[in-house]
C-alpha positions as CSV (number, residue, x, y, z in Angstrom):
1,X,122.1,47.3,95.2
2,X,119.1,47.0,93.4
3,X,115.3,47.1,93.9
4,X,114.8,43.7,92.8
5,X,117.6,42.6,96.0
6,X,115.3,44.2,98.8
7,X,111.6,44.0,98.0
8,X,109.1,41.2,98.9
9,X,108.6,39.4,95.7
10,X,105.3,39.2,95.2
11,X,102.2,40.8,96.8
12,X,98.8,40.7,98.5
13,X,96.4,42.2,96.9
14,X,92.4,43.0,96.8
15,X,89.7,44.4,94.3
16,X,88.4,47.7,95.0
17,X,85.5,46.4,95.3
18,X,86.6,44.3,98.7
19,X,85.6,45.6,101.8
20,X,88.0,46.9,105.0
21,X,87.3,44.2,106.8
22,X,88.5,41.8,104.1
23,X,91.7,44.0,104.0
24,X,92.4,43.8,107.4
25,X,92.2,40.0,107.3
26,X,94.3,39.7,105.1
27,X,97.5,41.9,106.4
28,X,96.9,40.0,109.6
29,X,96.7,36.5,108.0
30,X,99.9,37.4,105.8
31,X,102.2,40.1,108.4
32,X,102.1,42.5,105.7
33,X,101.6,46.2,106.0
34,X,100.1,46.3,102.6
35,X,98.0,45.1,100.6
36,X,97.6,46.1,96.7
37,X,94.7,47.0,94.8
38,X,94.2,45.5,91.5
39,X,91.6,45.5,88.7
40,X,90.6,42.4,87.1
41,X,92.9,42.0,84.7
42,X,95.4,41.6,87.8
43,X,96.6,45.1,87.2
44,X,97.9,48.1,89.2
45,X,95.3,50.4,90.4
46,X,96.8,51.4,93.8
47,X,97.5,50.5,97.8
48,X,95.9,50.3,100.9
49,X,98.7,50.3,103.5
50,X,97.6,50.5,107.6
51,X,98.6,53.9,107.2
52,X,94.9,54.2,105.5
53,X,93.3,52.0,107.8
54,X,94.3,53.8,111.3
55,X,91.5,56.5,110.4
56,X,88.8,54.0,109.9
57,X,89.3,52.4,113.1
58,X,86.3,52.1,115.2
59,X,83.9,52.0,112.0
60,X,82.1,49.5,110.2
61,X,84.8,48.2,108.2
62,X,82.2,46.1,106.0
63,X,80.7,49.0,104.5
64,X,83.6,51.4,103.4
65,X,85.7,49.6,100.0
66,X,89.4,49.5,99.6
67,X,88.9,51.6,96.4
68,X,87.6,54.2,98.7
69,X,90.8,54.6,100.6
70,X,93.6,53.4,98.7
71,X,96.8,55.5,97.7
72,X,96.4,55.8,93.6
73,X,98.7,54.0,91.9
74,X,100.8,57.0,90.0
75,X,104.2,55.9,89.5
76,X,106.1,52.7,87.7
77,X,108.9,51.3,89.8
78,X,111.2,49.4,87.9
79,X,112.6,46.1,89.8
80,X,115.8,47.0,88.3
81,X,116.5,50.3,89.5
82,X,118.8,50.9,92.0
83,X,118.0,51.0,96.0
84,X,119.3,54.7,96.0
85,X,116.3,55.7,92.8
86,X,114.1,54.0,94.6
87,X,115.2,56.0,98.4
88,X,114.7,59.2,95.9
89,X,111.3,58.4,95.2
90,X,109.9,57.9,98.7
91,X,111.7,60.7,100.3
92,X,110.1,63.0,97.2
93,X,106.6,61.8,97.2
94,X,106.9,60.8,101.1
95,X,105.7,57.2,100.2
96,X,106.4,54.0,102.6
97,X,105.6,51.5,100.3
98,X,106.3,51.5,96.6
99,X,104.7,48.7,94.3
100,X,107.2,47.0,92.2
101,X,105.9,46.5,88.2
102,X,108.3,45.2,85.4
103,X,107.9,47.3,82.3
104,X,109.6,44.2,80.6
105,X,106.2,42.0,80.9
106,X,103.6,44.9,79.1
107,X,101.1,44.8,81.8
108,X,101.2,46.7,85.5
109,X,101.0,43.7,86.9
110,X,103.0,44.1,90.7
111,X,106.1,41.9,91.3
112,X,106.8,43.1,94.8
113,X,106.6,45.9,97.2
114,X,109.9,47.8,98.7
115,X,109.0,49.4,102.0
116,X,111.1,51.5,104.2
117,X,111.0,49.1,106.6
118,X,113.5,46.8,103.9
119,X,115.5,50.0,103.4
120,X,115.8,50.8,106.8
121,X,117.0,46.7,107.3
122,X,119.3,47.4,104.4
123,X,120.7,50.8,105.9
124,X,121.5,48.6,109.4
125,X,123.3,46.2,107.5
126,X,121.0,43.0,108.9
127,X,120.3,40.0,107.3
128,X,116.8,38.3,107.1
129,X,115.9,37.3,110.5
130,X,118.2,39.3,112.3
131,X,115.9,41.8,113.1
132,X,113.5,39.7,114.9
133,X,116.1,38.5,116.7
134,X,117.3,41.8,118.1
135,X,113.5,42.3,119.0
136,X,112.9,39.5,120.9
137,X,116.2,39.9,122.9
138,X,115.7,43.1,123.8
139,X,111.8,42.2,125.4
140,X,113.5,39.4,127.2
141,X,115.6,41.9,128.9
């Protein structure tokens, strides 16, 4: 299995320059847990996962910049690596969301994202869908 099979093809993303607020929005508006920082060239500078906004709760989200609290963007994920490289790279660097770039196109601009939320989907063997499925069984119970 590769990369390419299990991530969300293509992304959210902000400037650095956009405010918590804005950030928040927008995971919200889209159900995503992430939301990728990019210059504006449409590049790769890094991510802002809820994992960055939890600390912030509580302040005034319209005066602290996703460029602020973003995760650096340090390391090229190929698309066409395989599911077990990628596994490798978020158990070494204890990352939850890796940004997917194709070294084929010449710039860092993100494809996707993997999260171990997909690889955790993958590892219970559940199609699309499935998932919620289970969940909402389970709270009709």
């Amino acid at each position: 299995m590769r990369i390419c099979d299990l991530m969300h093809k293509g992304v959210i993303s902000c400037y650095a320059d956009d405010t918590l607020e804005d950030v928040a929005k927008m995971m919200e508006h889209n159900e995503f847990r992430s939301v990728v920082v990019v210059n504006e060239r449409g590049e790769v500078w890094g991510l802002v996962t809820y994992q960055e906004m939890i600390p912030h709760y509580g302040k005034n989200l319209e005066s602290i910049r996703a460029g602020e609290i973003m995760r650096p963007y340090r390391i090229e994920i190929d698309p066409q690596w395989s599911i077990e490289r990628a596994i490798g790279v978020m158990k070494k660097l204890r990352y939850y969301h890796l940004i997917i770039v194709d070294p084929h196109v010449g710039t860092k601009w993100p494809v996707g994202v993997l999260t171990s939320f997909d690889v955790v989907r993958y590892m219970a063997r559940l199609e699309t869908g499935q998932f919620e499925q289970v969940l909402k069984l389970s709270s009709d119970v």
